[in-house]
C-alpha positions in Angstrom: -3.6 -5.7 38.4 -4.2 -5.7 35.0 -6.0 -3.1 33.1 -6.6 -2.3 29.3 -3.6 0.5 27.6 -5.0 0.7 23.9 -8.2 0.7 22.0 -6.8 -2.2 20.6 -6.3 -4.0 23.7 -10.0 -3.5 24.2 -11.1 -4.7 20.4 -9.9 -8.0 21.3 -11.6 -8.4 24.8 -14.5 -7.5 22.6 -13.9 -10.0 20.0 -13.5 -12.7 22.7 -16.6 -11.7 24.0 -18.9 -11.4 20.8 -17.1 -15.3 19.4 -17.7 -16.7 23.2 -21.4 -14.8 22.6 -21.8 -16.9 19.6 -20.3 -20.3 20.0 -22.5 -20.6 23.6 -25.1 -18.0 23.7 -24.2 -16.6 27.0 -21.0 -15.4 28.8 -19.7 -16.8 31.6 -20.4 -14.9 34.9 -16.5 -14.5 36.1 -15.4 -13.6 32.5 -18.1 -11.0 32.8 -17.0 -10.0 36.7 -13.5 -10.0 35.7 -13.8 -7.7 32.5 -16.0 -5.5 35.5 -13.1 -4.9 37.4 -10.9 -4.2 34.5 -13.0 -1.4 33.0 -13.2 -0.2 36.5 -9.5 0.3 36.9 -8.8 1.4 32.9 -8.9 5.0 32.2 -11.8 7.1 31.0 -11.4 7.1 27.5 -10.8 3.5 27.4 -14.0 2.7 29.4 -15.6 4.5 26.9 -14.2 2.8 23.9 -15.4 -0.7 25.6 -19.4 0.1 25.9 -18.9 1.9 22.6 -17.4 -0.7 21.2 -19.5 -3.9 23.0 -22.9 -1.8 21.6 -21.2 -1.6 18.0 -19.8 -5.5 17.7 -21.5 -7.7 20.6 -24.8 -5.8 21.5 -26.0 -9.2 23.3 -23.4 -9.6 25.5 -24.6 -5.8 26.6 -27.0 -6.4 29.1 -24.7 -9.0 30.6 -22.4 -6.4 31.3 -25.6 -4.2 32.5 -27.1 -7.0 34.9 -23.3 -7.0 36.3 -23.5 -3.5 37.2 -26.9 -3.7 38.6 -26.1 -6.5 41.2 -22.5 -5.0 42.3 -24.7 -1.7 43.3 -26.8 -3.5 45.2 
């Protein structure tokens, strides 16, 4: 399973996100799902590096990532 080791491994899963963001305008659902799962199994400091990081360089793809969360507690 893969997971994310490094800050740096999470900068780039943030710059595919925010260049995805703005070539299309939206993310695609099992990009989003995937990256879900990831964060979930990644450590606590680098969970915390991804929303700090997705809220400094791709604040629109945020509330994908929020939406996510709300329909997997459902």
């Amino acid at each position: 399973m893969t997971t994310w080791s490094s800050k740096e491994s999470v900068n780039r899963a943030i710059t595919t996100l925010a260049r995805i963001w703005e070539k299309t305008g939206t993310l695609p659902n099992d990009l989003v799902e995937t990256y879900q799962e990831i964060i979930e199994r990644s450590s606590r400091s680098i969970r915390a590096s991804f929303w700090e990081l997705l809220a400094e360089k791709a604040p629109d793809c945020l509330s994908h990532f929020m939406a996510a969360k709300k329909e997997e507690t459902k």
